[in-house]
VMD Tcl script that builds the backbone (N, CA, C; Angstrom):
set m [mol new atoms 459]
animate dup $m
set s [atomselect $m all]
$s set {name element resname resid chain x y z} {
  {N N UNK 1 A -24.069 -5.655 -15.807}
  {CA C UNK 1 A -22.805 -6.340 -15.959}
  {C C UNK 1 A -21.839 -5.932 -14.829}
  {N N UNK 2 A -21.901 -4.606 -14.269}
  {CA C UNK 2 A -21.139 -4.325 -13.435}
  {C C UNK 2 A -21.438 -5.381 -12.070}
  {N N UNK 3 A -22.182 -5.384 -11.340}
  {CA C UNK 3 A -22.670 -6.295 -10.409}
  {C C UNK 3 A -21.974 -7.841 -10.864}
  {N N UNK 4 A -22.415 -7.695 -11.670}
  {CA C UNK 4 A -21.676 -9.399 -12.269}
  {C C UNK 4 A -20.043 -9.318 -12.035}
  {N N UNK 5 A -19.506 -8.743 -12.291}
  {CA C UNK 5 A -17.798 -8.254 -12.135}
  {C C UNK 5 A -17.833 -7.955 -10.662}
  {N N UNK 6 A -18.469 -7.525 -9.967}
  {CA C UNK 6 A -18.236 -7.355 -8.323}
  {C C UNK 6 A -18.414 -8.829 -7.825}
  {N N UNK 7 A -19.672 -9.244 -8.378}
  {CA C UNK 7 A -19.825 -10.781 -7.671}
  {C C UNK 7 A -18.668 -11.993 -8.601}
  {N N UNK 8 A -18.479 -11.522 -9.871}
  {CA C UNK 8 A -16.945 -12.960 -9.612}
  {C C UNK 8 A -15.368 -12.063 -8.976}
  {N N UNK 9 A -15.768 -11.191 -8.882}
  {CA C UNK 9 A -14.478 -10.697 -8.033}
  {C C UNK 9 A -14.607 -11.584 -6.484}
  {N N UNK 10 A -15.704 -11.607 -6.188}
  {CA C UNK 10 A -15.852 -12.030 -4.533}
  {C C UNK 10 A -15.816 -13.367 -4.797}
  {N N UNK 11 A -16.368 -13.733 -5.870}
  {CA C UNK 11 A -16.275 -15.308 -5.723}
  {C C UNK 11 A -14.739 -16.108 -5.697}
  {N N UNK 12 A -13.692 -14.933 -6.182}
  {CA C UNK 12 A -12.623 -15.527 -6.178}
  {C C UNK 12 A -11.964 -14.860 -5.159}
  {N N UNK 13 A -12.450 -14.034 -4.485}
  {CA C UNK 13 A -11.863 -13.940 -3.168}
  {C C UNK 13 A -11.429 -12.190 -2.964}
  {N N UNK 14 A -12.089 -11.717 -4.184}
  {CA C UNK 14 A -11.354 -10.101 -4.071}
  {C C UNK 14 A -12.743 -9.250 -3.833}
  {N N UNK 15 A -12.074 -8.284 -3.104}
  {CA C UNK 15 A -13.289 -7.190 -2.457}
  {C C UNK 15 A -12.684 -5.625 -2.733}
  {N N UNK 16 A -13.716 -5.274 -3.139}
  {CA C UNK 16 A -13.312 -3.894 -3.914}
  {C C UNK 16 A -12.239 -3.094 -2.726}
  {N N UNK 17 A -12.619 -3.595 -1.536}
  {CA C UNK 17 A -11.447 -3.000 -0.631}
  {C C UNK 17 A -10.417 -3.361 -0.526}
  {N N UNK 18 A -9.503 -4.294 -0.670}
  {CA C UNK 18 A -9.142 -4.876 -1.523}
  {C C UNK 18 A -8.163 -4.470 -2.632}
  {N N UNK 19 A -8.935 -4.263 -3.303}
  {CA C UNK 19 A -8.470 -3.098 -4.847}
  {C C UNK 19 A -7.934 -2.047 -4.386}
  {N N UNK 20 A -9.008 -1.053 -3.697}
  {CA C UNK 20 A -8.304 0.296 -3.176}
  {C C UNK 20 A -7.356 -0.239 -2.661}
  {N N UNK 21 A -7.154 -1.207 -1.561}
  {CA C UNK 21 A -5.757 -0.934 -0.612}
  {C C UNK 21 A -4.457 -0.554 -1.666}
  {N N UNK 22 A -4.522 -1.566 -2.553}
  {CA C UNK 22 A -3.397 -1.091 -3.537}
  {C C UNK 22 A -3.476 0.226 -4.305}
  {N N UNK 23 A -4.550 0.565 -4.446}
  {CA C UNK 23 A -4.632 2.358 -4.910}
  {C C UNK 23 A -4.233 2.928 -4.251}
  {N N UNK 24 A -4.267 2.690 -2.725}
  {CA C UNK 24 A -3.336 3.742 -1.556}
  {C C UNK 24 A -2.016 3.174 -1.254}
  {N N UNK 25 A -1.340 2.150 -2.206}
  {CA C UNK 25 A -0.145 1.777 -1.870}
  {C C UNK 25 A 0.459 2.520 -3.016}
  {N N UNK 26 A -0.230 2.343 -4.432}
  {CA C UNK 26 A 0.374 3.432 -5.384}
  {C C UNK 26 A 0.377 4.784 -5.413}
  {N N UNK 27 A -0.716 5.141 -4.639}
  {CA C UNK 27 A -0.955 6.928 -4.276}
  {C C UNK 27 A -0.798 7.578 -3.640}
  {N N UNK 28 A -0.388 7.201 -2.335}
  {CA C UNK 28 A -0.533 7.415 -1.072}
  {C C UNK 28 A 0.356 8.354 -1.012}
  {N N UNK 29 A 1.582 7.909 -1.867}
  {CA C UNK 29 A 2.733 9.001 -1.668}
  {C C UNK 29 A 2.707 10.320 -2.189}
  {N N UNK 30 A 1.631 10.169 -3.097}
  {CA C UNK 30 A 1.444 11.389 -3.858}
  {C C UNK 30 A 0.415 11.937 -3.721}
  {N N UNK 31 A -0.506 11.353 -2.912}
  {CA C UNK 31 A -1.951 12.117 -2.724}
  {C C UNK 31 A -2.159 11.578 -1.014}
  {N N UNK 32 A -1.821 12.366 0.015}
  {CA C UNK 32 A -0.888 11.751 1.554}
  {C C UNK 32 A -2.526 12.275 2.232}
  {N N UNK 33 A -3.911 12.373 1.752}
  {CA C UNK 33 A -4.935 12.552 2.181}
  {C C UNK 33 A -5.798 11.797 1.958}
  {N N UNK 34 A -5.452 10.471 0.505}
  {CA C UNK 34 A -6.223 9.948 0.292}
  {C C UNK 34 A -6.900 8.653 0.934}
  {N N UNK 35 A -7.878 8.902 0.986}
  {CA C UNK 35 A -8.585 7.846 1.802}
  {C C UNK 35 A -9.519 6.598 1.006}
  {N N UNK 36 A -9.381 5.491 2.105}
  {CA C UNK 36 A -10.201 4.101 0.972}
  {C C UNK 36 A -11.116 4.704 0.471}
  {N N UNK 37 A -12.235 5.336 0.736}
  {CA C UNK 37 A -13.524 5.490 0.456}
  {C C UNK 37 A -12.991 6.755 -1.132}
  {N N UNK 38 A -12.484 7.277 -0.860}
  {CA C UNK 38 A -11.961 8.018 -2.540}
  {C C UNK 38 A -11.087 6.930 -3.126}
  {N N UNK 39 A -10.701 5.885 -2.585}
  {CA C UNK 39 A -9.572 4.929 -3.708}
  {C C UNK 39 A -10.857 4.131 -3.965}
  {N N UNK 40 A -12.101 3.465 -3.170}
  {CA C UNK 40 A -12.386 2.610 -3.580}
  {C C UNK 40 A -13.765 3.295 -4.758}
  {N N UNK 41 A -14.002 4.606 -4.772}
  {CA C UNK 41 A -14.987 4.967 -5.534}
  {C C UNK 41 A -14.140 4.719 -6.987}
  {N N UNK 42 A -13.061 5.503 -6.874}
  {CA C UNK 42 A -12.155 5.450 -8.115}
  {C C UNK 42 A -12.239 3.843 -9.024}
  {N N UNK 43 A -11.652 2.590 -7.705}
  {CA C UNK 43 A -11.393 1.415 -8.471}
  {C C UNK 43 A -13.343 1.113 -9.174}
  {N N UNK 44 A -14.411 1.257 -8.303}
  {CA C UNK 44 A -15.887 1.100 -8.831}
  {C C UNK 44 A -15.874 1.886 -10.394}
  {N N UNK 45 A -15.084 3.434 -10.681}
  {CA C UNK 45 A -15.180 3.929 -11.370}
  {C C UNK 45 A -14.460 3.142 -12.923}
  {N N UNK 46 A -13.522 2.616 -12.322}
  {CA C UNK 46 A -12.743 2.007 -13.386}
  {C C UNK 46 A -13.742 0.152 -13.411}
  {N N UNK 47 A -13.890 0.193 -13.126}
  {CA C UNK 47 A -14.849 -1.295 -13.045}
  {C C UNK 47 A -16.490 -0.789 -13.710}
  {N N UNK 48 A -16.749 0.182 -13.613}
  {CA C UNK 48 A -17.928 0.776 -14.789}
  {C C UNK 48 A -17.858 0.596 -16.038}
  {N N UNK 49 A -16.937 0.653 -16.588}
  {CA C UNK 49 A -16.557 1.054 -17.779}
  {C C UNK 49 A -16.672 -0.569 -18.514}
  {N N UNK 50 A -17.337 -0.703 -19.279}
  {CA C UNK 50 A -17.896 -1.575 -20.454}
  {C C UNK 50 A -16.438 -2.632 -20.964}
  {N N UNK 51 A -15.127 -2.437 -21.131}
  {CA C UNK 51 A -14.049 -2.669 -21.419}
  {C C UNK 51 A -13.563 -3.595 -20.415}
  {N N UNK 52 A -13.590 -2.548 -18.715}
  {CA C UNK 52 A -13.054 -3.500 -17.940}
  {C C UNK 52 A -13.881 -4.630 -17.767}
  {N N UNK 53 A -15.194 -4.672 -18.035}
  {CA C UNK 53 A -16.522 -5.490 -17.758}
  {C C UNK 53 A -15.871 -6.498 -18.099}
  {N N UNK 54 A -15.544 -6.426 -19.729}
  {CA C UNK 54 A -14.946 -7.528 -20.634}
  {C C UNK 54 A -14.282 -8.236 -20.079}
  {N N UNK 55 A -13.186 -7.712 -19.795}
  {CA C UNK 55 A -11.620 -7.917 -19.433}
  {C C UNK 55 A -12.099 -8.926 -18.147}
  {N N UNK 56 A -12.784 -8.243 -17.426}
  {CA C UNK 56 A -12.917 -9.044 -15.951}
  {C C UNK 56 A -13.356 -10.559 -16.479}
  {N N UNK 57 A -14.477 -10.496 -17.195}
  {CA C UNK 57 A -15.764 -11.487 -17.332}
  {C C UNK 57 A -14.790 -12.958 -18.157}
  {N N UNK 58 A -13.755 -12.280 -19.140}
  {CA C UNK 58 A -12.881 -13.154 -20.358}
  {C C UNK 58 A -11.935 -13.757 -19.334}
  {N N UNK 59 A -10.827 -13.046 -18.405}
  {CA C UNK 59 A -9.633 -13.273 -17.653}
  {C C UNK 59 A -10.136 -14.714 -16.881}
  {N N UNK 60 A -11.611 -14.061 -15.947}
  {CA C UNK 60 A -11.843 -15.175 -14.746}
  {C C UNK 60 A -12.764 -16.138 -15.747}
  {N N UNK 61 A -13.236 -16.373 -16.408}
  {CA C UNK 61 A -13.578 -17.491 -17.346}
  {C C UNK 61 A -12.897 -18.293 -17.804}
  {N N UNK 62 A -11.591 -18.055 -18.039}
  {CA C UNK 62 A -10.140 -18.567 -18.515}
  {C C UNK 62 A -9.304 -19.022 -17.345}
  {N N UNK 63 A -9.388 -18.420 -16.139}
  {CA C UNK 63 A -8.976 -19.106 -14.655}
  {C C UNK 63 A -9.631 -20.304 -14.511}
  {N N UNK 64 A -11.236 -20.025 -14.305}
  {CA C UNK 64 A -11.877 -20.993 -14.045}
  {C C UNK 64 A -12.005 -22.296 -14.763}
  {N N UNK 65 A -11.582 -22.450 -16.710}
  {CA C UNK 65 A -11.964 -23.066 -17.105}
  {C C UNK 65 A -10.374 -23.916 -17.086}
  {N N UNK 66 A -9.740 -23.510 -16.849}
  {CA C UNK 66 A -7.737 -24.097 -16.379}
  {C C UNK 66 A -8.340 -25.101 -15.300}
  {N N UNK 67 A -9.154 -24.950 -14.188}
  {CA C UNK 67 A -9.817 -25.474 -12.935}
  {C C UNK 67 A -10.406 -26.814 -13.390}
  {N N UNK 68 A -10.547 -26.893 -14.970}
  {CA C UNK 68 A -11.917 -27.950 -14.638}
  {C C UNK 68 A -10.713 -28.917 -15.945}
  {N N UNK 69 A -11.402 -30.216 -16.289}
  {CA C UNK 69 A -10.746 -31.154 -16.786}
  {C C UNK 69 A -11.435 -30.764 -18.355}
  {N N UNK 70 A -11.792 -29.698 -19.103}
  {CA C UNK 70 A -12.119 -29.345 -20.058}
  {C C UNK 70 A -11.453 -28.735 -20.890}
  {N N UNK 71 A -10.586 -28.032 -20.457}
  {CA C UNK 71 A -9.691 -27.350 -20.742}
  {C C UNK 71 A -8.657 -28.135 -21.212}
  {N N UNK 72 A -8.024 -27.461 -22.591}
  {CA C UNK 72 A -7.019 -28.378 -23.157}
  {C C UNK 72 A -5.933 -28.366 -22.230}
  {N N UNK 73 A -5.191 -29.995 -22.139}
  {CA C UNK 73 A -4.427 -30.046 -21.391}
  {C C UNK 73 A -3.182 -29.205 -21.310}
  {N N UNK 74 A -2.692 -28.717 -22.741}
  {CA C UNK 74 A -1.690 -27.959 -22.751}
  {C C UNK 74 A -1.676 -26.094 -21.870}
  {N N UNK 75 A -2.807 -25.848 -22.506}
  {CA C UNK 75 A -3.135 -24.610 -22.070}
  {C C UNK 75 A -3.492 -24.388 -20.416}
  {N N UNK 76 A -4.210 -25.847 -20.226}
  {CA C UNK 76 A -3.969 -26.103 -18.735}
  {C C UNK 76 A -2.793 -26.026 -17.899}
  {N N UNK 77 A -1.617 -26.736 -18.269}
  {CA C UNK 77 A -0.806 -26.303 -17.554}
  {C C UNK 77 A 0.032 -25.445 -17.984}
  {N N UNK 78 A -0.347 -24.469 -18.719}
  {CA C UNK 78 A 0.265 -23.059 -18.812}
  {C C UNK 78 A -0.050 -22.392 -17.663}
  {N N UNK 79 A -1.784 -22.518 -17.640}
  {CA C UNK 79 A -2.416 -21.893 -17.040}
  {C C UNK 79 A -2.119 -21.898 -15.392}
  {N N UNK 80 A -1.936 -23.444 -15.062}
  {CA C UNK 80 A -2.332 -23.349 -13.899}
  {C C UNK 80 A -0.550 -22.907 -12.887}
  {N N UNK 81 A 0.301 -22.827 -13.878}
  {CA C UNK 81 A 1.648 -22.880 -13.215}
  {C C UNK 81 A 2.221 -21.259 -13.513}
  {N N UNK 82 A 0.907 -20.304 -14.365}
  {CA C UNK 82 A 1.313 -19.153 -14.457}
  {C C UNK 82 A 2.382 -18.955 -15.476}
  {N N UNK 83 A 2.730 -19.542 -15.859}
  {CA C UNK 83 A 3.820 -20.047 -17.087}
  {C C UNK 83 A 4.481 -18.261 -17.135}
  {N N UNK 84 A 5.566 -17.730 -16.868}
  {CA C UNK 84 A 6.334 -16.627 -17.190}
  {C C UNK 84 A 5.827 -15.942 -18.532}
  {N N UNK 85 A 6.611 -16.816 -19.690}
  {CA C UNK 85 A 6.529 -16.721 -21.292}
  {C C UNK 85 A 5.325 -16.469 -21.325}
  {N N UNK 86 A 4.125 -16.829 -20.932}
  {CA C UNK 86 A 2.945 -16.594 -21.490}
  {C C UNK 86 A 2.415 -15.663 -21.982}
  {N N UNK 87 A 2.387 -14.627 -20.997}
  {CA C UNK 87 A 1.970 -13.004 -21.697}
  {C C UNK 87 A 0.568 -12.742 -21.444}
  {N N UNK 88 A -0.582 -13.682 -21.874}
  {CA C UNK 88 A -1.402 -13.178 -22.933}
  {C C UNK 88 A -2.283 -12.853 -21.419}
  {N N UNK 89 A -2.148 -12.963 -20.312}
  {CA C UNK 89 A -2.763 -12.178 -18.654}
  {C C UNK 89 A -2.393 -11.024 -18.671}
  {N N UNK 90 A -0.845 -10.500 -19.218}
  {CA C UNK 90 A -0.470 -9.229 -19.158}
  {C C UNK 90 A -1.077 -8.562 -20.363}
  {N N UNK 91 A -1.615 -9.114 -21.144}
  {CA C UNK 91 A -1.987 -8.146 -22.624}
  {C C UNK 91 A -3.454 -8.129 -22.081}
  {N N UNK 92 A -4.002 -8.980 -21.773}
  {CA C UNK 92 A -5.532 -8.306 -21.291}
  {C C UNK 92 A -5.279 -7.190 -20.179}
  {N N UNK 93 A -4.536 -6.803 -19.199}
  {CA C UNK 93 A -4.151 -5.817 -17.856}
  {C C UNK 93 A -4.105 -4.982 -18.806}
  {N N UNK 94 A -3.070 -4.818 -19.748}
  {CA C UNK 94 A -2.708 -3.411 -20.739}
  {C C UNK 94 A -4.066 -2.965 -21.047}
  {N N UNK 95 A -4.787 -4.212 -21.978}
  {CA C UNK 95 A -6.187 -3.740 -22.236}
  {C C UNK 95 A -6.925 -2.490 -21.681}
  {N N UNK 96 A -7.193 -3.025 -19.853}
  {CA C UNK 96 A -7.861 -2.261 -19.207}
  {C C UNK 96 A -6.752 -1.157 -18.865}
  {N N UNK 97 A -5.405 -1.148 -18.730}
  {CA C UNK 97 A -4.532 -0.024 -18.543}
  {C C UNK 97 A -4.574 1.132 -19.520}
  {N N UNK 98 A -4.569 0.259 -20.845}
  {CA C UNK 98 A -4.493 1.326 -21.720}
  {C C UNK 98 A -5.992 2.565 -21.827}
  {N N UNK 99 A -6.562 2.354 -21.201}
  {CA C UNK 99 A -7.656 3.111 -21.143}
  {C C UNK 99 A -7.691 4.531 -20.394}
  {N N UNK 100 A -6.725 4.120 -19.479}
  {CA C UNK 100 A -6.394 5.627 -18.049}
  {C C UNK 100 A -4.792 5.814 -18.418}
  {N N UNK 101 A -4.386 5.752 -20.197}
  {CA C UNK 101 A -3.209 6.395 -19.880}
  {C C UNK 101 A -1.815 5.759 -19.635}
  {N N UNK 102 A -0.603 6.615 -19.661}
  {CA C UNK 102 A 0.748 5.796 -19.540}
  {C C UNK 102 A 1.248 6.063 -17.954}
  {N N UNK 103 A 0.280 6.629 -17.281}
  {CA C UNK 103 A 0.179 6.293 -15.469}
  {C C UNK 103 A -0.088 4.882 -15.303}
  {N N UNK 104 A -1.536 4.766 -15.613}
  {CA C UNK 104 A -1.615 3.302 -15.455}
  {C C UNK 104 A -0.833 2.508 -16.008}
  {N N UNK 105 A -0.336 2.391 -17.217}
  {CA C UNK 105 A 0.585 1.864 -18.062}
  {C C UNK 105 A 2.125 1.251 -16.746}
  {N N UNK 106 A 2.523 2.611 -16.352}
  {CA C UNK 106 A 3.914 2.595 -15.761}
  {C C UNK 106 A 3.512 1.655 -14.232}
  {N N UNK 107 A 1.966 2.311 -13.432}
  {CA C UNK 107 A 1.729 1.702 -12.408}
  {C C UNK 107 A 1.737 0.365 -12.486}
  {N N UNK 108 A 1.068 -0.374 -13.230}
  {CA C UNK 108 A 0.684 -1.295 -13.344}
  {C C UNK 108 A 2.124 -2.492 -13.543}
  {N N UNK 109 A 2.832 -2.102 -14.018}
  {CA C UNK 109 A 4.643 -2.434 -14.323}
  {C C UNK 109 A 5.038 -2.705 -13.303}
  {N N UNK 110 A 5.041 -1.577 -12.486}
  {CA C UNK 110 A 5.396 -1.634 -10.708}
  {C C UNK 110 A 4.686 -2.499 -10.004}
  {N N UNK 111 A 3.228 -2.653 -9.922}
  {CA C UNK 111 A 2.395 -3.338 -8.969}
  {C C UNK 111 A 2.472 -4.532 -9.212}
  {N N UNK 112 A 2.632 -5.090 -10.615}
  {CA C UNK 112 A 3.088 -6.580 -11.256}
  {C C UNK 112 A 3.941 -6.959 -10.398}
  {N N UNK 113 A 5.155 -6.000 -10.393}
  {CA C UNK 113 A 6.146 -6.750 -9.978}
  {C C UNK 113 A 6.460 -7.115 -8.689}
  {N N UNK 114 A 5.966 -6.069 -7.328}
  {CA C UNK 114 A 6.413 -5.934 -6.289}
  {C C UNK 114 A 4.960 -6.974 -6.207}
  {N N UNK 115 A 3.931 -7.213 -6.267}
  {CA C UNK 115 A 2.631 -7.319 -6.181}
  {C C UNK 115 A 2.232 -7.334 -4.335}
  {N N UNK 116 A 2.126 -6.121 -4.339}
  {CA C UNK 116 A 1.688 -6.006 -3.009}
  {C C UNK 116 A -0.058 -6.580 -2.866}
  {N N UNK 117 A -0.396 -6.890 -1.185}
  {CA C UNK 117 A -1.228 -6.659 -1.061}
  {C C UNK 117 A -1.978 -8.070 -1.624}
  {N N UNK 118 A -2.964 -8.036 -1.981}
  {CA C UNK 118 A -4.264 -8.886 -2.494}
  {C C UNK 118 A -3.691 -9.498 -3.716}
  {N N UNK 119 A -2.838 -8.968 -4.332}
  {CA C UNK 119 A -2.151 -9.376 -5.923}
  {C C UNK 119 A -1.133 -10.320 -5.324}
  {N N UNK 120 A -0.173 -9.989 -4.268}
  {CA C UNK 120 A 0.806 -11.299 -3.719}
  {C C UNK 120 A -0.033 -12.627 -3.436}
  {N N UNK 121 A -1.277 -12.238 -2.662}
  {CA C UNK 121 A -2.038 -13.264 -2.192}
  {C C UNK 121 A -2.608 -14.239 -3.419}
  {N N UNK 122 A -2.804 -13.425 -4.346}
  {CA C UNK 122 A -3.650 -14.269 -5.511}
  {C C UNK 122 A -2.697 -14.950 -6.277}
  {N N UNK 123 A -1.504 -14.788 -5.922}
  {CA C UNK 123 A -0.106 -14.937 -6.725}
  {C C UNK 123 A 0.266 -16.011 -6.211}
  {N N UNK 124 A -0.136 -16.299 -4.885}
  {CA C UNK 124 A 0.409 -17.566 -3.972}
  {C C UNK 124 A 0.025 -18.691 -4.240}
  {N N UNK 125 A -1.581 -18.947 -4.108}
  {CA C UNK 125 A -2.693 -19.522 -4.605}
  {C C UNK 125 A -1.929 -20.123 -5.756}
  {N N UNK 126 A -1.981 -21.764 -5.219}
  {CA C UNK 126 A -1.448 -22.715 -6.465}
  {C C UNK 126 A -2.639 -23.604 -6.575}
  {N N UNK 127 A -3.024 -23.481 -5.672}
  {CA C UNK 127 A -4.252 -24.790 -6.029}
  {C C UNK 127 A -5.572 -24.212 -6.870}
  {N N UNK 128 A -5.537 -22.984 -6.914}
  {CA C UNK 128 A -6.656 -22.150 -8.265}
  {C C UNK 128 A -6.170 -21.763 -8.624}
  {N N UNK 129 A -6.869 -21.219 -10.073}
  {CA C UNK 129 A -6.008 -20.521 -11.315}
  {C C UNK 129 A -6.415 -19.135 -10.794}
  {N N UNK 130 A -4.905 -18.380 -10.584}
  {CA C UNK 130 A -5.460 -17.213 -10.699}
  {C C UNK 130 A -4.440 -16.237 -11.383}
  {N N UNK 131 A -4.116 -17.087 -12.687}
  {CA C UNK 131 A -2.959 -16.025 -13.808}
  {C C UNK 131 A -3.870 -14.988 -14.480}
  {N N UNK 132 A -5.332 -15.074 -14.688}
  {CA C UNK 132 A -5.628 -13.440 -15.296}
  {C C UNK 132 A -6.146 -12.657 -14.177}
  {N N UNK 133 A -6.770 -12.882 -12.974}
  {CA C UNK 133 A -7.402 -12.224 -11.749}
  {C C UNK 133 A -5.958 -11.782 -10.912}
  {N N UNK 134 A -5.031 -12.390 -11.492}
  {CA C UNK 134 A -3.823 -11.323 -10.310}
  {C C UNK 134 A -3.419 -10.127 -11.264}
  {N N UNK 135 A -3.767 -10.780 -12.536}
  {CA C UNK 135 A -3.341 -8.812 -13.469}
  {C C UNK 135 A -4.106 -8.451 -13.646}
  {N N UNK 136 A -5.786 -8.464 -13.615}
  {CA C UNK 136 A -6.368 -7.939 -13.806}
  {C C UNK 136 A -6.796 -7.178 -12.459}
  {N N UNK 137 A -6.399 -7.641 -11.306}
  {CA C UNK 137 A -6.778 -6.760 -10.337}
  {C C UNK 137 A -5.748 -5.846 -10.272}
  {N N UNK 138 A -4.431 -6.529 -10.340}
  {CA C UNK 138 A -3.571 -4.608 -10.285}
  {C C UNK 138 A -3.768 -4.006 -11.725}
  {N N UNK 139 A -4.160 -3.873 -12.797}
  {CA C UNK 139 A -4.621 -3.277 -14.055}
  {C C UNK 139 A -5.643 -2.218 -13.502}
  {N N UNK 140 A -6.674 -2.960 -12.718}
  {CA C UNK 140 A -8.084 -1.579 -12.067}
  {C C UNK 140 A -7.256 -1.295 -10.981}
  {N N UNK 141 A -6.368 -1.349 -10.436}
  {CA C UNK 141 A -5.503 -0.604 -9.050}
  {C C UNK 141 A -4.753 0.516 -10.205}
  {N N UNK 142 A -3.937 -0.123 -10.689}
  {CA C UNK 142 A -3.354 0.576 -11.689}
  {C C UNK 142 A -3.972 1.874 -12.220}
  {N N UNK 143 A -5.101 1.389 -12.984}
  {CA C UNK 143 A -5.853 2.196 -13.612}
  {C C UNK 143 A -6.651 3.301 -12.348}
  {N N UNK 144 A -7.170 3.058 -11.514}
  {CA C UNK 144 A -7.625 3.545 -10.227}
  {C C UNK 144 A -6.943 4.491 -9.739}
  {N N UNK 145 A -5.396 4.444 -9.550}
  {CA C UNK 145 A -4.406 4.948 -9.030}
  {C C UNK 145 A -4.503 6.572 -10.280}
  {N N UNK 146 A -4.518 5.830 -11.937}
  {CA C UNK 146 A -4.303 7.114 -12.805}
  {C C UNK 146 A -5.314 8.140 -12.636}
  {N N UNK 147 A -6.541 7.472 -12.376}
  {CA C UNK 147 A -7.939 8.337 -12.544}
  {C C UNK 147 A -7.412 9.286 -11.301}
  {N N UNK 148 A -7.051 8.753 -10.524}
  {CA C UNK 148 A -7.039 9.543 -9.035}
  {C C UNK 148 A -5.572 11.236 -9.327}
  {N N UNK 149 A -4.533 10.226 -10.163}
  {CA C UNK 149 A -3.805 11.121 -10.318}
  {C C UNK 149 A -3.687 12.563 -11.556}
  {N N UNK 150 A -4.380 11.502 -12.442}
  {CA C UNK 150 A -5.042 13.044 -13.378}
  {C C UNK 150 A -6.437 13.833 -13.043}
  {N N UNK 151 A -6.929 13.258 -11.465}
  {CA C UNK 151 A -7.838 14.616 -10.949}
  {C C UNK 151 A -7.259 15.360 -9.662}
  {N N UNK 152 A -6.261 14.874 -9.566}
  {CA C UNK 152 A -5.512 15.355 -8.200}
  {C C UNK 152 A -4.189 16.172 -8.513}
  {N N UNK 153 A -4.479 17.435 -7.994}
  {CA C UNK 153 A -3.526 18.362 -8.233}
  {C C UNK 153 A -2.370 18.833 -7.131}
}
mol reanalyze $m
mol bondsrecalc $m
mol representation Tube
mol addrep $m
């Protein structure tokens, strides 16, 4: 399953490098040695885990299916305009946040908002759905960022 979550990450345009960059935009300040190759083992580490599997596999299934003329029309254009009110992109991110903690919790708050990086880009993107793949990628940055900071002293 993990492989499967790397390959629809790429299919929608995200590369685990990618991910790290934003682990060294949240860490960097606090861990001033860390390098991609330790951010991007971290984000693989948080992408192991059976939960985020979910999270990934449910979010971009729900992008993709906003994409096609199957999808109820209403939920469609929730979907495809990112609708504010909606929420339910940010309650799957918590999902995988809540797993590494109220680091990830707080990171993930921050990275939403400023959305640096690969998360602005996916944020831009009007012509694909990408309301659960822009929180679910800062959720494993997020989460990436905590793992790194509760082993780093």
């Amino acid at each position: 399953m993990y492989q499967k979550c790397i390959d629809l990450l790429n299919e929608r345009g995200v590369a685990l490098s990618d991910i790290a960059e934003c682990v060294l935009y949240l860490q960097g300040k606090y861990y001033p040695d860390l390098t991609m190759e330790v951010a991007e083992k971290a984000v693989k580490g948080v992408i192991e885990k059976r939960e985020v599997q979910h999270a990934i596999i449910t979010g971009l299934f729900l992008d993709k299916s906003a994409e096609t003329d199957m999808c109820d029309p209403e939920l469609k254009d929730i979907l495809m305009r990112d609708e504010g009110l909606y929420g339910i992109d940010e309650v799957l991110a918590y999902g995988i946040c809540n797993l590494y903690g109220s680091i990830a919790l707080t990171n993930y708050g921050y990275i939403d908002k400023v959305k640096p990086g690969i998360i602005g880009k996916l944020n831009e993107h009007h012509e694909v759905c990408n309301t659960f793949l822009d929180d679910i990628v800062g959720a494993i940055a997020a989460s990436a960022a905590s793992k790194l900071a509760h082993s780093h002293h």
